[in-house]
VOGU-3710 file (C-alpha; in Angstrom, 3 decimals, decimal comma):
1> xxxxxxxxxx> 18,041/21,716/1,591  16,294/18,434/0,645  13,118/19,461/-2,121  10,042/17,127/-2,347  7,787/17,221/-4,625  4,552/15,663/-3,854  1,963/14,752/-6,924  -1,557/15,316/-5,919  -3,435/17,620/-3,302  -6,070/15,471/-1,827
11> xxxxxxxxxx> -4,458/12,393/-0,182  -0,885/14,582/-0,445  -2,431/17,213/1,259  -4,000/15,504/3,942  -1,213/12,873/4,880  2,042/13,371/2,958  2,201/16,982/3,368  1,085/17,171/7,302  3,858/14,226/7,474  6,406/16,359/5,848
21> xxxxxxxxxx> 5,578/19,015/8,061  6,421/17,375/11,225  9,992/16,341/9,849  13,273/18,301/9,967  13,392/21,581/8,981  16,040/21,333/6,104  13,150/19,987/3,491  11,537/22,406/0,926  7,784/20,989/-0,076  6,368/21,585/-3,256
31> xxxxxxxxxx> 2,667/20,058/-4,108  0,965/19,957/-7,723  -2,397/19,527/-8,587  -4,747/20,618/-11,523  -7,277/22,241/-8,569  -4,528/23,125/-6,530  -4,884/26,944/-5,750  -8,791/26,279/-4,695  -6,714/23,677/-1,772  -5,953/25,680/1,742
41> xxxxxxxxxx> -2,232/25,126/1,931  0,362/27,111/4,213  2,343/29,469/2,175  5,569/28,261/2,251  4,944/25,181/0,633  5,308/25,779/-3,360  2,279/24,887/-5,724  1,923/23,997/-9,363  -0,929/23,037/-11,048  1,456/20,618/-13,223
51> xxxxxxxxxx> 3,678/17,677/-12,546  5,275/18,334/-15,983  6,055/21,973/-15,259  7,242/21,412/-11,805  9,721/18,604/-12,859  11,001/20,468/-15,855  11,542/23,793/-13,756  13,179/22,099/-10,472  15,817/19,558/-9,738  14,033/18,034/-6,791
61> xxxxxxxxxx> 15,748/15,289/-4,758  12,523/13,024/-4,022  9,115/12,730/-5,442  5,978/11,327/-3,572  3,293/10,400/-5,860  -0,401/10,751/-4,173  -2,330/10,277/-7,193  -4,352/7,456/-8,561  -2,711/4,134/-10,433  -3,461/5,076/-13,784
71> xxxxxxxxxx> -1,812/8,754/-13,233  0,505/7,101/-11,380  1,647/5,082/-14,484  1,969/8,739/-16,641  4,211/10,541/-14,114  6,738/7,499/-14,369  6,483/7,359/-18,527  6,993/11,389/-17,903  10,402/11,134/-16,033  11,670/7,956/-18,606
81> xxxxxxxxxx> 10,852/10,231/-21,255  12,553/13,421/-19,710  15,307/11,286/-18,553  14,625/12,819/-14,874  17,037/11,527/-12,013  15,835/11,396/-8,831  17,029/10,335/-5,358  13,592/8,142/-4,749  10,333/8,224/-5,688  7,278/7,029/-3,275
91> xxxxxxxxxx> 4,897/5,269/-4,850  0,765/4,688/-4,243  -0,310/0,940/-4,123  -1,352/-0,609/-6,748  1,515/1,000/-8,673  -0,384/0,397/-11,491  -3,900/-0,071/-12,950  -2,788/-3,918/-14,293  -0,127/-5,625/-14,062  1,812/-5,464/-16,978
101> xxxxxxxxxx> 1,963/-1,328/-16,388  3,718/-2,308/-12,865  6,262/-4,227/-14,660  6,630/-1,544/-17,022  6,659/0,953/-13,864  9,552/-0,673/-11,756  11,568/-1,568/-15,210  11,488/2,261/-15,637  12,672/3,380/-12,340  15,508/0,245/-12,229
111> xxxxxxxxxx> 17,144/1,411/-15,749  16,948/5,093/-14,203  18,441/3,763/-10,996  16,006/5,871/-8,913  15,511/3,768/-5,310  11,170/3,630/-4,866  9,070/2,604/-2,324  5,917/1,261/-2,300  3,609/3,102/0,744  2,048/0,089/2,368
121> xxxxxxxxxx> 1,795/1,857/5,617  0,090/-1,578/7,675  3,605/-3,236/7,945  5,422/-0,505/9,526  3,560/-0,737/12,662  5,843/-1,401/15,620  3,057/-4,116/16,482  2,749/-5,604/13,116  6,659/-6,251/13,229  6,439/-7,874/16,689
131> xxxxxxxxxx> 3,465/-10,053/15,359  6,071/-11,106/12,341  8,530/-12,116/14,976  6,006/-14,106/16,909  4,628/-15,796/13,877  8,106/-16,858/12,003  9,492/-18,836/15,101  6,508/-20,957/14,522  6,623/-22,824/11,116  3,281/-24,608/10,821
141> xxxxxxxxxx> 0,071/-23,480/11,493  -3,372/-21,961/10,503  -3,452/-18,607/9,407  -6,662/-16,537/9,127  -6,381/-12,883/7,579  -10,247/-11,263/7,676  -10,550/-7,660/6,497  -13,904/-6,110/6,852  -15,333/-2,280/6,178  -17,811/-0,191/4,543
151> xxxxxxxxxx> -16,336/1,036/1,630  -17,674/4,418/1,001  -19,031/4,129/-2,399  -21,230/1,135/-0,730  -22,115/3,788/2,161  -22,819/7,332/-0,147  -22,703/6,209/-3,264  -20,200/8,385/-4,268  -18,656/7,754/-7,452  -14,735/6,996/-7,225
161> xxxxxxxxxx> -11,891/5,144/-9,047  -11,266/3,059/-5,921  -14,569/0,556/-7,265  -13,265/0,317/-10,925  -11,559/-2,529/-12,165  -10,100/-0,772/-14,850  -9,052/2,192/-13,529  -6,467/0,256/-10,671  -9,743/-0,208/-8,077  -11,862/-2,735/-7,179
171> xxxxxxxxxx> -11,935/-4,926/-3,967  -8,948/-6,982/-5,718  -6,577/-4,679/-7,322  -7,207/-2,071/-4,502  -7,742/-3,042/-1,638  -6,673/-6,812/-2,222  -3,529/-5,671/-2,995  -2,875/-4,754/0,799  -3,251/-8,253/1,476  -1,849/-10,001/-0,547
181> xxxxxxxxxx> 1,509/-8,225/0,285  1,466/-8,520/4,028  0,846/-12,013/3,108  4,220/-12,491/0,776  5,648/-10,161/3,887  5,094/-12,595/6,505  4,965/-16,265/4,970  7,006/-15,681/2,012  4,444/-16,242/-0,404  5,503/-16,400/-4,014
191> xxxxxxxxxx> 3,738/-16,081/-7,551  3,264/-19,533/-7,735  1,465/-20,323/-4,867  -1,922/-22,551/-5,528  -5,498/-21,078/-4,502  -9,305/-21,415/-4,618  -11,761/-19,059/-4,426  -14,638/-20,992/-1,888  -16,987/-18,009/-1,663  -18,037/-14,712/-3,721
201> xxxxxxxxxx> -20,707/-12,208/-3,577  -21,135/-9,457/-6,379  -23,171/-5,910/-6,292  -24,092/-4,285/-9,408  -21,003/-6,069/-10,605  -19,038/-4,902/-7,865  -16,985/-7,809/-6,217  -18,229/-7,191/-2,124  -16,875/-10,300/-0,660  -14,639/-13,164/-1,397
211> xxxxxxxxxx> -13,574/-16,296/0,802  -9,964/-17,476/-0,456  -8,351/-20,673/0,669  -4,378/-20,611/-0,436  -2,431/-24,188/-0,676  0,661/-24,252/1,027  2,862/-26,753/2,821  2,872/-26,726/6,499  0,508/-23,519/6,464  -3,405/-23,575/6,209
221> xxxxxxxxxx> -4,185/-19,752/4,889  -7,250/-18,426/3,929  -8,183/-14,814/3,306  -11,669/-12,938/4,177  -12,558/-9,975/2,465  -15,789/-7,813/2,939  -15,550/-4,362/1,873  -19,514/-3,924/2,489  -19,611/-4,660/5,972  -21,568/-2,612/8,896
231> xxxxxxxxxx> -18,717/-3,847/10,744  -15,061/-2,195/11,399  -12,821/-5,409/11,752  -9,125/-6,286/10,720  -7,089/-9,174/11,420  -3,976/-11,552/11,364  -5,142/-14,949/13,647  -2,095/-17,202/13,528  -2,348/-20,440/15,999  -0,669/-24,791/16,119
241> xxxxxxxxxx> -0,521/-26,764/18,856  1,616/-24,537/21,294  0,101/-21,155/20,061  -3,226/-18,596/19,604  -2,026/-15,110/18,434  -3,370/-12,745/16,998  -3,313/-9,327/15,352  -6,206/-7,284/15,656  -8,124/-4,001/15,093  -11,979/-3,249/15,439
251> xxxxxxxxxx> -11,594/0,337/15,351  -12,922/3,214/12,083  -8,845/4,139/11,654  -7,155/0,756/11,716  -3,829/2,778/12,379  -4,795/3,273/15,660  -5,961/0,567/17,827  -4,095/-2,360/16,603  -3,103/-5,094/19,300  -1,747/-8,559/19,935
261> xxxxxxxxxx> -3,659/-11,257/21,636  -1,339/-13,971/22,620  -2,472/-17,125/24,422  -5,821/-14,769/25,277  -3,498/-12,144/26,975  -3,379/-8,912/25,636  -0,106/-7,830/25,014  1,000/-4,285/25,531  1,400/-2,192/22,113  2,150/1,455/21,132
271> xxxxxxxxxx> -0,353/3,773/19,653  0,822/4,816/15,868  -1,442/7,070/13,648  -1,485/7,329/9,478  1,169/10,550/9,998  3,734/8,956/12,144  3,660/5,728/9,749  3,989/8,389/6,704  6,859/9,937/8,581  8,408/6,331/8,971
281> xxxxxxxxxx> 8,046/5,634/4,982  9,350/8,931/3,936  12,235/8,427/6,404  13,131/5,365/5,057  12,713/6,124/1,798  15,904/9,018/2,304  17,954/6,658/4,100  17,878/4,233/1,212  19,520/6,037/-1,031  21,770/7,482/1,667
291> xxxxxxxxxx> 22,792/3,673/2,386  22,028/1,523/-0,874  23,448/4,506/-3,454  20,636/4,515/-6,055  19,251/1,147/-5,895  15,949/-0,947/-4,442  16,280/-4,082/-2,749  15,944/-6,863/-4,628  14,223/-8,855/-2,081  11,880/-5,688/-1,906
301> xxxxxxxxxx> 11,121/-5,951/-5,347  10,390/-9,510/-5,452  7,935/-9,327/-2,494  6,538/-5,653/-4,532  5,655/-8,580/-8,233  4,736/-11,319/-6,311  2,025/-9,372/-4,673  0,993/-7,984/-7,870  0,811/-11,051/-9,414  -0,954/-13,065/-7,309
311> xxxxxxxxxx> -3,736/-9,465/-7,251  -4,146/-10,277/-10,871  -4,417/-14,053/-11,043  -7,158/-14,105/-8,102  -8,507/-10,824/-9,745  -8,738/-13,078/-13,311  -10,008/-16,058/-11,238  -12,693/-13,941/-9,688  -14,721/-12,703/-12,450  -15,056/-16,299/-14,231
321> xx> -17,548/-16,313/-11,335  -19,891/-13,516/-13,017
//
């Protein structure tokens, strides 16, 4: 019997646990959160209202954490100082609130030797992966990656960590972070790579938009992020001389809808939602240690900092524009 623990009941309850759910039988769920017993959850899956107590009272053989960067950062200083071993450990993006915590963070579970993923969910579509196929047989080009949404503190006004700078958020650390690694995914991108920000508009101090132009060899990039847009829009547009493709979405749930334009032909892609990608992640994240015997790949790691990095340096870039 495989036991996973998953930290926090909001996100964890709504995707990692339904995920979990729809996997093998032979996996015993547990779920902690402070607010826990107010949460509707089926019986069989064990609560706690602690992380600490839960670790100290089980031996659990994965842990999936659901919680925000800065608690994030805690749980992993909790199993260093416990000297917890654990078979992986799924991590939220950004791992941490800055980015000498995420140092700190993977440092931590490499001298533990406990295997970790990072849950960037985008690049385990079957149609992102074909897109990365299409894209690396061509080696110069124009790349133009445009995210746009209403974020919903920018909709309702509702107060959440997700806008704070400090606190791991912000259009940057947050939602940048996405990005940026998709971006070291598919073009190799690393920490060094030159950039200028050509556009920036702020609300209440909250950075809404940003126009970024990166300066590569052989590759034109530049990145377009709104997250206070009426519109729903997401996408990878990739084209030279020979080619036009691109990866796009216009739909609420970007998980859904995504497809490849190629030479203005629509090309034929599966449907995916947020659970089967979660399955996909969780899956992988077993069969790591089942094939790699308590260790991350290094190339994984690398791609893991560079995105990080290059999060803070546009992030410290960005607010000598205030």
């Amino acid at each position: 019997m495989i036991k996973i623990l998953i930290i926090g009941s909001n996100f964890g309850s709504k995707i990692y646990l339904r995920a979990l759910s729809k996997m093998n039988n032979n996996i015993q769920i547990f779920i902690c959160s402070p607010n826990i017993h107010k949460k509707k959850i089926e019986k069989k899956v064990i609560k706690y209202s602690s992380y600490k107590i839960a670790m100290l009272e089980n031996n659990f053989d994965y842990v999936i954490c659901a919680t925000t960067p800065l608690m994030q950062y805690k749980v992993l200083c909790f199993i260093k100082k416990n000297k917890c071993f654990y078979k992986g450990i799924l991590l939220e993006k950004p791992i941490s609130s800055t980015l000498n915590k995420t140092k700190r963070s993977i440092n931590i579970l490499e001298k533990l030797k406990i295997p970790f993923l990072t849950n960037f969910i985008f690049s385990e579509l079957d149609v992102y992966k074909e897109f990365k196929k299409m894209i690396k047989k061509k080696h110069v080009g124009e790349i133009e990656y445009t995210w746009e949404f209403q974020q919903a503190y920018f909709r309702n006004k509702i107060p959440t960590w997700k806008t704070n700078d400090k606190l791991g958020g912000g259009m940057l650390k947050y939602y940048g972070i996405h990005v940026f690694y998709h971006l070291v995914d598919l073009l190799n991108l690393d920490e060094n790579t030159k950039f200028k920000i050509e556009d920036i508009t702020y609300l209440k101090k909250k950075t809404t938009y940003l126009k970024i132009v990166f300066l590569m060899k052989n590759i034109n990039l530049m990145v377009k992020m709104n997250i206070n847009s009426k519109n729903n829009f997401h996408s990878i547009n990739f084209n030279n001389r020979h080619s036009d493709i691109k990866l796009f979405n216009n739909y609420k749930d970007w998980t859904t809808g995504f497809k490849i334009l190629k030479n203005s032909k629509i090309l034929n892609s599966k449907k995916e939602n947020r659970i089967q990608l979660t399955k996909k992640v969780i899956s992988r994240l077993i069969s790591n240690y089942e094939n790699k015997k308590n260790k991350t790949d290094t190339k994984y790691v690398k791609k893991i900092l560079i995105a990080h990095i290059l999060c803070e340096k546009i992030f410290n870039k960005s607010k000598m524009f205030i």
